[in-house]
C-alpha positions in Angstrom: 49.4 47.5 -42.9 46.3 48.6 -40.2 46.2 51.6 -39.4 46.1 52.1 -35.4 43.0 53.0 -33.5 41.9 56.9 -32.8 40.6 56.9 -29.4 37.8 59.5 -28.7 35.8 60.0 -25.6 31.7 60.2 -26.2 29.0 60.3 -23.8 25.4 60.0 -24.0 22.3 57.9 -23.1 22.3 54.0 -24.4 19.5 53.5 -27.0 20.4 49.6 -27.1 22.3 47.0 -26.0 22.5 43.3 -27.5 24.6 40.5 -26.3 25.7 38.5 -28.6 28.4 35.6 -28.8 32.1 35.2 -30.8 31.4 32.5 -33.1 34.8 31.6 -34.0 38.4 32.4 -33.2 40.4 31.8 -29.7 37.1 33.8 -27.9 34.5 31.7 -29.3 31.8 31.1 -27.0 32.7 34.8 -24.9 29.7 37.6 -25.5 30.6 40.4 -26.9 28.1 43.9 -26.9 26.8 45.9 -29.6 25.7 49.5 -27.7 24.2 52.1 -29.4 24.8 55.4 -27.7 22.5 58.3 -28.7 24.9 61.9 -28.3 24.0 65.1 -28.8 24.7 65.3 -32.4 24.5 61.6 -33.6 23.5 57.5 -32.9 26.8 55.8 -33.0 27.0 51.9 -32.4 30.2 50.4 -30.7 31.8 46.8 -30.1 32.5 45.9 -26.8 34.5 42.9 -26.4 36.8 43.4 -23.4 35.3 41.3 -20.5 35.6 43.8 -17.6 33.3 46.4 -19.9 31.0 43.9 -21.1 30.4 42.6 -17.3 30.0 46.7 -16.4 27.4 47.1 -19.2 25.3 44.2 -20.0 22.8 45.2 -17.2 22.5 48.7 -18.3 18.8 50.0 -18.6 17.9 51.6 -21.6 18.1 55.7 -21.6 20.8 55.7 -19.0 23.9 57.9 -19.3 27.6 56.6 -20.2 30.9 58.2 -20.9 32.4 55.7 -23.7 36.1 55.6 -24.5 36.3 54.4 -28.1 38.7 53.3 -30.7 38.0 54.0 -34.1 39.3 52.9 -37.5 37.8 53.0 -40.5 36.3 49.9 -41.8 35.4 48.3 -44.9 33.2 50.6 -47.2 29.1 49.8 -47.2 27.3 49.9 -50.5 29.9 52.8 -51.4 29.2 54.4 -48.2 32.7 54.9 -46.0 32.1 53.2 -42.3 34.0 53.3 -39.3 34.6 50.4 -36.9 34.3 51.6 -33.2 35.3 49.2 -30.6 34.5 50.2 -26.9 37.8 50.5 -24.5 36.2 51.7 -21.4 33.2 52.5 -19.7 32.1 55.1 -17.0 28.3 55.8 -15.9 27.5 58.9 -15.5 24.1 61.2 -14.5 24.0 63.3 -17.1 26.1 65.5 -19.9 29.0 66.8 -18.2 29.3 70.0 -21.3 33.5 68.8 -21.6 34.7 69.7 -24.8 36.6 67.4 -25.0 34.1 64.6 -25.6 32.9 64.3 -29.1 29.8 66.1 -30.0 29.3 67.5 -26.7 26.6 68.9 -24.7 27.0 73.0 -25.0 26.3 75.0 -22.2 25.5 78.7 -24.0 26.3 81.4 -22.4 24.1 84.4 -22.4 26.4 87.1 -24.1 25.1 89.9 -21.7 24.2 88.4 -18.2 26.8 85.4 -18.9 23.9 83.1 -17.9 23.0 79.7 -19.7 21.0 80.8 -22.8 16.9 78.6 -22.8 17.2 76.1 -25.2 15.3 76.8 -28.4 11.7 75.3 -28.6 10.9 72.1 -29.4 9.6 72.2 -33.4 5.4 72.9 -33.4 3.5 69.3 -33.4 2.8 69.0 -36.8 -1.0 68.4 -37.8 -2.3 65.2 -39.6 -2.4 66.0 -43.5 -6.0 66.4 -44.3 -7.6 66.3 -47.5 -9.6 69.1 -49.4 -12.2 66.3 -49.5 -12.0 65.6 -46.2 -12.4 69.3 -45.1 -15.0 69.6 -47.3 -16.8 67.2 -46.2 -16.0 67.8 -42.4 -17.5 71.4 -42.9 -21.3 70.1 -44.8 -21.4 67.7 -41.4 -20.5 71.0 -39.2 -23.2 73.4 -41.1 -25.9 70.5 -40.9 -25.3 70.0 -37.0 -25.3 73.8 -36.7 -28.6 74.2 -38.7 -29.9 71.5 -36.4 -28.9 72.6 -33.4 -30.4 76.3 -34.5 -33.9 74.9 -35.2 -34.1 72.6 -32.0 -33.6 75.2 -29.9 -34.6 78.2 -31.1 -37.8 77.4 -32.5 -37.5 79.8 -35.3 -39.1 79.8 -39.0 -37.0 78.5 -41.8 -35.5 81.8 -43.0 -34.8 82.8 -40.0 -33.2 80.0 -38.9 -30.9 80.2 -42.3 -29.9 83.7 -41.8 -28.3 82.7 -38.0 -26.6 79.7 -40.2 -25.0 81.8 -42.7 -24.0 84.4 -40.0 -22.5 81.6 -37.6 -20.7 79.9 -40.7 -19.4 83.6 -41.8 -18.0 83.7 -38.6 -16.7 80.0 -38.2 -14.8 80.9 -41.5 -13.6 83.7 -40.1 -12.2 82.0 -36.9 -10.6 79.4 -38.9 -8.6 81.7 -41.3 -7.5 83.6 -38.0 -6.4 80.4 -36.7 -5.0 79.1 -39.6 -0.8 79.4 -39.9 -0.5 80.3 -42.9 -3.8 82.3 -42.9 -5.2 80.6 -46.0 -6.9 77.1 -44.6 -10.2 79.0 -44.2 -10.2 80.8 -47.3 -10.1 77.6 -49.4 -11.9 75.3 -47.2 -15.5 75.7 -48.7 -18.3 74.6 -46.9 
């Protein structure tokens, strides 16, 4: 015995579309659709084999928005791993989230609890920096302190010792900029020229 369909109502922006063909069976040789639609809280991929949807969708550019009707059942289980088949029903373009609760994983509109105003989404996380090595840095810094010493000695035209005491003031203070910039306020005290 199947078990009938759950229809639920999603919207979001298509992340794919193929068009494929039925191999076998009564529709063989009629496309069928595999759409992935990206929601606010998941990627979900649907079936569409009913001919008025696929005719509606098989044009549609990537990152538009869609309100998807969808039947779902649960399928047969993946590598242990429960799945659900999702067949599309119907289709309806649409400009953007509509915030209905009634669509699954909808977009919320916050309300600010004391001006009753949409609430700014948080920010987006910090870009993360490239992972570098303590050899790396290391080596980074000798390059820095010899362009520095360089620099001081083209254009200053000082003696040696002088020249050296500017360097190890200007690296005391390069070390000190670093550490201040530094998030978790130790990069500069381990980094050794």
């Amino acid at each position: 015995m199947t078990q009938a369909p759950d229809r639920k109502r999603y919207e979001g922006q298509i992340d794919g579309i193929t068009v494929k063909q039925i191999q076998n069976g009564r529709n063989a040789g009629s496309d069928f659709l595999i759409v992935k639609l990206k929601t606010a809280t998941e990627l979900i991929s649907a079936l569409a084999f009913n001919e008025e949807v696929v005719q509606e969708m098989r044009g549609l550019a990537i990152g538009s928005w869609a309100d998807l009707l969808i039947d779902e059942k649960p399928g047969k289980p993946y590598q242990g791993e429960p799945q659900t088949d999702r067949t599309i029903a119907g289709y309806t373009p649409i400009s953007g989230p509509s915030g209905d609760p009634a669509v699954e994983g909808y977009y919320a509109e916050k309300e600010d609890e004391l001006f009753g105003g949409p609430v700014e989404s948080p920010a987006p996380p910090a870009e993360q920096k490239p992972y570098v090595s303590t050899e790396e840095q290391k080596n980074r810094n000798i390059h820095a302190s010899v362009a520095l010493e360089q620099a001081v000695r083209a254009h200053g035209n000082f003696s040696e010792p002088t020249a050296k005491e500017m360097l190890d003031m200007a690296h005391m203070f390069y070390k000190g900029l670093r550490w201040l910039s530094s998030t978790d306020g130790l990069e500069g005290a381990d980094a050794e020229a």
